[in-house]
Backbone as CSV, one residue per row, in Angstrom:
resi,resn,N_x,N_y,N_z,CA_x,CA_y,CA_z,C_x,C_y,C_z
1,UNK,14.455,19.722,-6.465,15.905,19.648,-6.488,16.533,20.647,-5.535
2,UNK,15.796,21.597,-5.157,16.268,22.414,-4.041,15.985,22.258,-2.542
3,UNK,14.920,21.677,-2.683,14.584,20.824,-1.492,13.431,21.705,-0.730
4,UNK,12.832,22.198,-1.653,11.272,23.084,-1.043,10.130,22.453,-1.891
5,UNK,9.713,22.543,-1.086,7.946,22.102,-1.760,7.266,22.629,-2.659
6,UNK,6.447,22.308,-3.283,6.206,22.365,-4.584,4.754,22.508,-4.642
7,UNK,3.613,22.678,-5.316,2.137,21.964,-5.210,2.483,20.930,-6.331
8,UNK,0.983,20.404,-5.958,1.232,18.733,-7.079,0.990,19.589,-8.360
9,UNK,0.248,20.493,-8.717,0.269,20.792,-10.274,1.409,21.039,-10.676
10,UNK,2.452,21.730,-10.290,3.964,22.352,-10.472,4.543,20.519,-10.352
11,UNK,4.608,20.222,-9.439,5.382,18.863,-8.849,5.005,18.494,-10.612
12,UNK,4.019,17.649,-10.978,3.400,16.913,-11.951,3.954,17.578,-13.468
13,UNK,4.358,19.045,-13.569,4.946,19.551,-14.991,6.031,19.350,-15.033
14,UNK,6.933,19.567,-13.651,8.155,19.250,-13.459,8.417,17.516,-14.203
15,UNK,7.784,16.566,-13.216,7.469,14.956,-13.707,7.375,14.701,-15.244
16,UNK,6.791,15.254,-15.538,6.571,15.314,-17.279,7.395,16.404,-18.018
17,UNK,8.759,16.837,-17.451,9.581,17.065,-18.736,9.363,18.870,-18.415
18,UNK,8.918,19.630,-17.782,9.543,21.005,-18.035,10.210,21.139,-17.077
19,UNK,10.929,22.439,-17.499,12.132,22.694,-16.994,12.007,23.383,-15.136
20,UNK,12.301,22.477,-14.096,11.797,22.897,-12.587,12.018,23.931,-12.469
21,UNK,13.674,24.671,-13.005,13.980,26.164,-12.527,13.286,27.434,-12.792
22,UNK,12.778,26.995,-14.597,11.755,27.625,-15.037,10.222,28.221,-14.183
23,UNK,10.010,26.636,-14.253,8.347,26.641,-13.163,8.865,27.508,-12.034
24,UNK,10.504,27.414,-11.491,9.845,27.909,-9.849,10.001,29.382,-10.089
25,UNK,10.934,30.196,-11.016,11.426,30.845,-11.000,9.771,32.154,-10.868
26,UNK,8.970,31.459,-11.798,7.879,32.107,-12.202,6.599,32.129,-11.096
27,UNK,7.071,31.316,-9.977,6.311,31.394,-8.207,6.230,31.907,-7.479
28,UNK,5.851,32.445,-7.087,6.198,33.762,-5.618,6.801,32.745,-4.980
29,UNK,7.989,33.322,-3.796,8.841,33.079,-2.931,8.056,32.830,-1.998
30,UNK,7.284,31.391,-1.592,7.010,31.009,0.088,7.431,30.495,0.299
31,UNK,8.468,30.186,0.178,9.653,29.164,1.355,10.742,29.927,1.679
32,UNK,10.300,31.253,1.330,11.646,31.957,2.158,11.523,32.174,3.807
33,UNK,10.519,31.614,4.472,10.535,31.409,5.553,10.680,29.668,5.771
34,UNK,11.830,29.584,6.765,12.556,28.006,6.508,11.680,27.662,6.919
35,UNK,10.126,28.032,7.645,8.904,26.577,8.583,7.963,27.054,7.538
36,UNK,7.866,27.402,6.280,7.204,27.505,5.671,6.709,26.152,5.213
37,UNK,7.386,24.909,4.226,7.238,24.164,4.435,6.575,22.939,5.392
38,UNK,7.438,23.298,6.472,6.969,22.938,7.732,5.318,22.633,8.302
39,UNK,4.837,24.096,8.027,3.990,24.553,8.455,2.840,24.122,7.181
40,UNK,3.145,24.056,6.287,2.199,23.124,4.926,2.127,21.871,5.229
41,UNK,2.652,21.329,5.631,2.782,19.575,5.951,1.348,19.682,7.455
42,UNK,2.153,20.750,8.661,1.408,20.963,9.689,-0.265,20.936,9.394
43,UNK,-0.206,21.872,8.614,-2.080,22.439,8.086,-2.586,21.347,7.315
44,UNK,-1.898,20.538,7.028,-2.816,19.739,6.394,-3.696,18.881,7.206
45,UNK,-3.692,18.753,8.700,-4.251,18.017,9.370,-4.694,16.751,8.966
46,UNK,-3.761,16.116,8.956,-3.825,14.312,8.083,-3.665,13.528,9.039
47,UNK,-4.139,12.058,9.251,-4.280,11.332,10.299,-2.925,10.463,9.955
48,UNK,-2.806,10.113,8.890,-0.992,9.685,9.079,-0.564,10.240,7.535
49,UNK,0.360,10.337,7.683,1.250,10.596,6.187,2.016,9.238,5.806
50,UNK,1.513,9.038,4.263,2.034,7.782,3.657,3.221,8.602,2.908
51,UNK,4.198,8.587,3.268,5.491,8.980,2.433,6.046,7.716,1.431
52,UNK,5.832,8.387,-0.204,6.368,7.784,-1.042,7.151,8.304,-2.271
53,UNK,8.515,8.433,-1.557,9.909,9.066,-1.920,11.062,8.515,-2.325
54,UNK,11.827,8.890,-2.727,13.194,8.515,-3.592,14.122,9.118,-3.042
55,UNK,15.120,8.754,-2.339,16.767,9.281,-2.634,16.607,10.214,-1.134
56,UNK,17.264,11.399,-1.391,17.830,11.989,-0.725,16.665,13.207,0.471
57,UNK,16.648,13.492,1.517,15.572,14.159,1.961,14.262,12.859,2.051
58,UNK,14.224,12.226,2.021,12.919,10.909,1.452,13.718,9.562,2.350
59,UNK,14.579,9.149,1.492,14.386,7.663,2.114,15.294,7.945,3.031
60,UNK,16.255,9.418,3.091,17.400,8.907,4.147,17.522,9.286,6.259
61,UNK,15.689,9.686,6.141,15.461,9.725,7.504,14.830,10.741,7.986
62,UNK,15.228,12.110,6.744,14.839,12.884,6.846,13.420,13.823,7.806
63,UNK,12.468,13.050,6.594,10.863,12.901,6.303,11.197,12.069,7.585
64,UNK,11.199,10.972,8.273,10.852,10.378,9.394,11.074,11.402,10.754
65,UNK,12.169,11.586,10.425,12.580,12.911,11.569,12.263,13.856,12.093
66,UNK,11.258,14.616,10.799,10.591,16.076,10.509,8.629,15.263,10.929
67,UNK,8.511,14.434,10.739,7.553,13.887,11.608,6.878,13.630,12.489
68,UNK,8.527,12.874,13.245,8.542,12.572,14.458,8.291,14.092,15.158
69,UNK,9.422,14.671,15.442,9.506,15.974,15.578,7.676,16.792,15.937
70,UNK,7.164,16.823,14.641,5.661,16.996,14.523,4.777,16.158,15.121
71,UNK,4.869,14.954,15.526,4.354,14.094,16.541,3.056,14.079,15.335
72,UNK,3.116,13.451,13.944,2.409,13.225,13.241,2.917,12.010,13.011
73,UNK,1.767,10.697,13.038,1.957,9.430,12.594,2.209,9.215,11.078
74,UNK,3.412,8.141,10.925,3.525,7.665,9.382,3.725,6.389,9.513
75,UNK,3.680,6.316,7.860,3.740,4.949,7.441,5.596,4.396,7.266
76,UNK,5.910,3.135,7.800,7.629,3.620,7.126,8.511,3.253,8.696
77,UNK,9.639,3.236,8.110,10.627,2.736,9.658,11.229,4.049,10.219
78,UNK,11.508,3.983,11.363,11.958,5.041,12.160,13.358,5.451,11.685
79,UNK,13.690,7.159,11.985,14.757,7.540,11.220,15.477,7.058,11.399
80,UNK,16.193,6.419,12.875,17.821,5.474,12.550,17.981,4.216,11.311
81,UNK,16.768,3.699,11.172,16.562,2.092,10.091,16.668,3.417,8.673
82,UNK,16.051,4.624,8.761,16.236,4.781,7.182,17.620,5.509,6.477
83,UNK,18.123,6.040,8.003,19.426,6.657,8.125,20.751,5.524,7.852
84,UNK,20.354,4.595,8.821,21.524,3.647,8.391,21.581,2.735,6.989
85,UNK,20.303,2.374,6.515,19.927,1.811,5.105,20.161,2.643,4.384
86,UNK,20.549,3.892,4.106,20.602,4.744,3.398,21.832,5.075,2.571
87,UNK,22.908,4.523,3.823,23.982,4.891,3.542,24.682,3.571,3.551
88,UNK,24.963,3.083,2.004,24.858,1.373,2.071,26.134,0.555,1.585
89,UNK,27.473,1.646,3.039,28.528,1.189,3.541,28.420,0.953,4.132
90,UNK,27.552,1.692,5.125,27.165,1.270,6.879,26.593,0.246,6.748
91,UNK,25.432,0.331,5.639,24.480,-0.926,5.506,25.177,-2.441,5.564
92,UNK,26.431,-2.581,4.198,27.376,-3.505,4.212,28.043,-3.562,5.159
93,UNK,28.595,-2.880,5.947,29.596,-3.543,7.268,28.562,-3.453,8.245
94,UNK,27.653,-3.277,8.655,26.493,-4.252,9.785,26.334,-5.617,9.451
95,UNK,25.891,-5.891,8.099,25.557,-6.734,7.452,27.099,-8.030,7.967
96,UNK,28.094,-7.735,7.078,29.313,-8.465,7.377,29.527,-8.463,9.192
97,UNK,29.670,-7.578,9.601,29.773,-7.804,11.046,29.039,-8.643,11.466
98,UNK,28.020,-9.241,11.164,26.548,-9.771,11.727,26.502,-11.357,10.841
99,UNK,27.538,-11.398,10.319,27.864,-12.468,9.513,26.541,-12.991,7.974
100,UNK,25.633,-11.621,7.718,25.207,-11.752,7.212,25.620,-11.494,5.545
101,UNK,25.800,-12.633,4.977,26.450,-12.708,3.781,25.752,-11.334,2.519
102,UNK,26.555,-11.325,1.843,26.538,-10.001,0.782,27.404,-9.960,0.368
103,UNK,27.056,-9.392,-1.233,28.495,-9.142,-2.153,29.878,-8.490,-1.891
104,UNK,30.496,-8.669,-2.140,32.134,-7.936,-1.788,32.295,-6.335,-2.567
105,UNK,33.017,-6.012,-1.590,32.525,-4.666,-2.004,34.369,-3.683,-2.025
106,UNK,34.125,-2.560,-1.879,34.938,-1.850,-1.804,34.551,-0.216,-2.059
107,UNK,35.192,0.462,-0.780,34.887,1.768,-0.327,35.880,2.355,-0.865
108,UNK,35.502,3.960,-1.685,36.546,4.549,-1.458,35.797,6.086,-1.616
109,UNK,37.124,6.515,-0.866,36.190,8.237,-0.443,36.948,9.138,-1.698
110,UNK,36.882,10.361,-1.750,36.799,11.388,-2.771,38.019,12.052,-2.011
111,UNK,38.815,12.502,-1.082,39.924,12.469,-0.800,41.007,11.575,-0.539
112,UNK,40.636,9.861,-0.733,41.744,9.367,-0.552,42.988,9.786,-1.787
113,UNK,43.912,9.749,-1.451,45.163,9.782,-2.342,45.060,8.699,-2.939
114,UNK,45.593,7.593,-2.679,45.850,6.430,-3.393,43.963,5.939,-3.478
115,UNK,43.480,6.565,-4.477,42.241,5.284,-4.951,42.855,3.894,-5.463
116,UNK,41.964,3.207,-5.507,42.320,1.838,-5.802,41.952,2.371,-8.316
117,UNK,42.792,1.318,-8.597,43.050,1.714,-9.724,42.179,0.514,-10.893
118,UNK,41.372,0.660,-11.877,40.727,-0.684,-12.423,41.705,-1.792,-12.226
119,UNK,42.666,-2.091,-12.671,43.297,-3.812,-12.221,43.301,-3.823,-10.786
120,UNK,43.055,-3.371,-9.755,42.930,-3.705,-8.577,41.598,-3.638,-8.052
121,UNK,40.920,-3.341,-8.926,39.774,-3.241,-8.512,39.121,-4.694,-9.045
122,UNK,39.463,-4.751,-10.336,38.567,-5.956,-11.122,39.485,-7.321,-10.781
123,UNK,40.811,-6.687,-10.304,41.191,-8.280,-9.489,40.683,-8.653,-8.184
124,UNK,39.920,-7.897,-7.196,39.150,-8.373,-6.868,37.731,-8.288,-6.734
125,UNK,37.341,-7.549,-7.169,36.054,-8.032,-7.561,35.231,-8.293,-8.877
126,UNK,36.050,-8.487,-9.934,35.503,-8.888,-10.906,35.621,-8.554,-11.825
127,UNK,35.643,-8.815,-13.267,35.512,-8.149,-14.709,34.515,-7.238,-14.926
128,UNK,33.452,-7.143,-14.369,32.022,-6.283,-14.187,32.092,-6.375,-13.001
129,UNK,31.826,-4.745,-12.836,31.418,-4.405,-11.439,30.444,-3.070,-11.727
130,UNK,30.251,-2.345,-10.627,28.596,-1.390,-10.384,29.483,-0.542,-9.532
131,UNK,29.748,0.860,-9.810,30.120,2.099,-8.849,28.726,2.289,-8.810
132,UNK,28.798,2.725,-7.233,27.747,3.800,-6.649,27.997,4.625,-5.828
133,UNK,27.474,5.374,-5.999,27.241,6.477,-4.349,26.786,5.882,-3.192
134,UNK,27.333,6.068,-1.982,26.898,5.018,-1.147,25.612,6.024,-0.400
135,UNK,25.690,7.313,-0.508,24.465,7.887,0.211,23.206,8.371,-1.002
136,UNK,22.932,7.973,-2.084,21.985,8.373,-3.014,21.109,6.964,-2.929
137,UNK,19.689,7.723,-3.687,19.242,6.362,-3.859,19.466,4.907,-4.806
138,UNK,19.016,4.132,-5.388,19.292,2.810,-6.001,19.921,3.614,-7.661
139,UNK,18.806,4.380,-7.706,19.083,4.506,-9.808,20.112,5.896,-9.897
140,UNK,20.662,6.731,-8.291,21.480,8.156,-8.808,23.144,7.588,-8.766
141,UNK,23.751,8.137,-9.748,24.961,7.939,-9.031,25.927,6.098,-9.627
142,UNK,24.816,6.011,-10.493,25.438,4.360,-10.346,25.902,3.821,-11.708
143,UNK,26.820,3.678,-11.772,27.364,2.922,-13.211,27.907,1.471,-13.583
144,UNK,27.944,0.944,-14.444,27.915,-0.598,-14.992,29.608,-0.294,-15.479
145,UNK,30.554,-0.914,-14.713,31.864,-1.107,-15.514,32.857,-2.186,-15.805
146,UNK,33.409,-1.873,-16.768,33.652,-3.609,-17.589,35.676,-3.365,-18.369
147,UNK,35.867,-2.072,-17.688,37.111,-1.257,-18.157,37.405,0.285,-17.392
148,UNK,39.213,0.498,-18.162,39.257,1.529,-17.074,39.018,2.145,-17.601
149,UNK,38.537,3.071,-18.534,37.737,3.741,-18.563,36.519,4.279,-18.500
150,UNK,35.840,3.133,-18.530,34.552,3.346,-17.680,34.559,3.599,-16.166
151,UNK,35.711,3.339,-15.780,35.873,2.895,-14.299,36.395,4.560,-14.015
152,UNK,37.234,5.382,-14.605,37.309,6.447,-14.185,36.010,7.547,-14.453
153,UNK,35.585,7.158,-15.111,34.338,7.956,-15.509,33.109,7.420,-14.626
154,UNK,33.167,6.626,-14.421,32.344,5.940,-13.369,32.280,7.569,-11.465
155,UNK,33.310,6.619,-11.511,34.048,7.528,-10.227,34.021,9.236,-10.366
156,UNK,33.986,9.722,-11.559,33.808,11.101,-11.449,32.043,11.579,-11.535
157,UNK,31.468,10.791,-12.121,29.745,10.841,-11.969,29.485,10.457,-10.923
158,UNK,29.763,9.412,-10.077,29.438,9.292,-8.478,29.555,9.796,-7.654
159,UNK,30.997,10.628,-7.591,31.574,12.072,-6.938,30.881,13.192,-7.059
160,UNK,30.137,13.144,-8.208,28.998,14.795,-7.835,28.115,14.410,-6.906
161,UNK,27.752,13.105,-6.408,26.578,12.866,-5.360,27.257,12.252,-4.126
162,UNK,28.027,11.697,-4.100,28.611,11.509,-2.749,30.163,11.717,-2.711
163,UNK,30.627,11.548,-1.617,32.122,11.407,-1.323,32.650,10.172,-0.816
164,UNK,31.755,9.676,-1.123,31.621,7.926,-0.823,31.109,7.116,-1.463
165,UNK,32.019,5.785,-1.889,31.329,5.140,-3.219,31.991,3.937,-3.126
166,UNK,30.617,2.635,-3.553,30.731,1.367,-3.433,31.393,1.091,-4.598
């Protein structure tokens, strides 16, 4: 969650339910050098890296980037395909530009003034609709709404992960 590396035994307690801040707190500090990381991925001398990741740092180009960079082969699409899929406003208006059909949608950022309000929202797009974060992955950030109050509560859980939301 901080975005430093872990070993798989720590990674794996974390996975099963203890508390990460706990585990790290109780680690000696090696990532206080920022190529520390870096330089763990480097030493491993691996003939390609199969990256299999979730969300943020992972699917959004990151890991492809920090790769490339390393001139270490992977498995996976190059950072612009995971950069632009990632962020899946951009994703939807390529898509529509390109006349490739997809659900109707609606953007709104975390400083607009006038957000759009549930009856304008569910008049057009529906009695049920899905807030998301448009830069997290599929399961962060995303809520099922059927009223306005779900619909404002929706919008304030999506706002801790992006400033942008489908």
């Amino acid at each position: 969650k901080k975005g430093i590396m872990i070993d798989s035994e720590t990674s794996k307690r974390v996975l099963f339910g203890e508390d990460e801040d706990e585990l790290l707190a109780g680690l000696p500090n090696k990532n206080a050098d920022i190529f520390g990381p870096i330089d763990s991925i480097r030493n491993l001398k691996l003939d390609v890296l199969f990256p299999s990741v979730h969300g943020n740092l992972g699917e959004d180009g990151t890991l492809a980037g920090l790769f490339r960079l390393m001139n270490i082969p992977y498995v996976g699409s190059g950072l612009r395909a995971h950069a632009i899929s990632f962020d899946k406003v951009i994703t939807k208006e390529l898509m529509t530009v390109n006349g490739i059909r997809n659900t109707k949608y609606i953007v709104i950022f975390q400083n607009d003034k006038n957000k759009p309000d549930w009856d304008s929202v569910s008049k057009q797009l529906g009695e049920v609709v899905f807030v998301k974060a448009a830069n997290q992955g599929s399961s962060v950030g995303v809520s099922r709404v059927a009223n306005a109050e779900e619909y404002e509560n929706a919008l304030r859980d999506s706002f801790q992960y992006d400033e942008k939301l489908l």
